[in-house]
N, C-alpha and C positions, 0 to 999 in steps of 0.2 A: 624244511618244506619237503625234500625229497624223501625222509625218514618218513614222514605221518603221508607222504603218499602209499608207499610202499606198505606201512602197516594198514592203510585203508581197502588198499589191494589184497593183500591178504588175509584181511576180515571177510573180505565179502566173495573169496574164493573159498573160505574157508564155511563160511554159510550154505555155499552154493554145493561144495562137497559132503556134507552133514543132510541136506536137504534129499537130495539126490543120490544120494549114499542108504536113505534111512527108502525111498522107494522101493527100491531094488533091493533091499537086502543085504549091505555090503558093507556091516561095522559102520554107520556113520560117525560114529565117535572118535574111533580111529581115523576115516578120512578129513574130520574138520580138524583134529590136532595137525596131522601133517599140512593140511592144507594151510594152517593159520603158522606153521613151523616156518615150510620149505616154498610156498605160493605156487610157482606155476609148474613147477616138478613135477608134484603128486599128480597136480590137476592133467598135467597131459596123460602121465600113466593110468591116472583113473577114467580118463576118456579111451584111451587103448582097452582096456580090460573090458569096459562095459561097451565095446564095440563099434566105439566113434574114433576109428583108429587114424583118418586121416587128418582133423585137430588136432589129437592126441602126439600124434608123432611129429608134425607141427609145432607143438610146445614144448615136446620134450628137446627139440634141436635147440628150437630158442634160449632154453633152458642150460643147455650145455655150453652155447656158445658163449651166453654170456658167464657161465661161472666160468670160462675158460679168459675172455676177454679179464674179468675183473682180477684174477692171478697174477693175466701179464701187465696189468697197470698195475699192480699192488707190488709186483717183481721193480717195472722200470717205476716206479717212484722211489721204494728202498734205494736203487742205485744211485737215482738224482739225487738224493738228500744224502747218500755218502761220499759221491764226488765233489757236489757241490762245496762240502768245508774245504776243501784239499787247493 
């Protein structure tokens, strides 16, 4: 469920970068690949650049905090699964 949310999410961020990429000017090709890559990354830096900086920098924390959050659970899991034999 979570997976085909998350790919759903980043289909339609990745439209929305492609779309709005292709108004302005600004490689939409390249914006829907990352977009449909990395999801909400690109989307905030591409909201900073085209000068919607306070979303932008908004998503991008979001963005960090959680690849920082899923480290430290991916970190304390490995630990739990090799204490736990012992």
């Amino acid at each position: 469920m979570e997976l085909s949310f998350g790919l759903i999410l980043n289909i339609i961020i990745a439209i929305y970068l492609f779309v709005d990429a292709k108004k302005r000017d600004r490689s939409p090709i390249l914006w829907g690949i990352l977009g449909l890559l990395f999801g909400l990354l690109p989307l905030g830096i591409y909201l900073i650049i085209t000068g919607r900086k306070l979303w932008g920098w908004i998503l991008v924390i979001i963005s960090i905090l959680y690849f920082i959050f899923a480290v430290i659970a991916g970190i304390f899991g490995i630990l739990f699964s090799l204490f736990q034999g012992q």
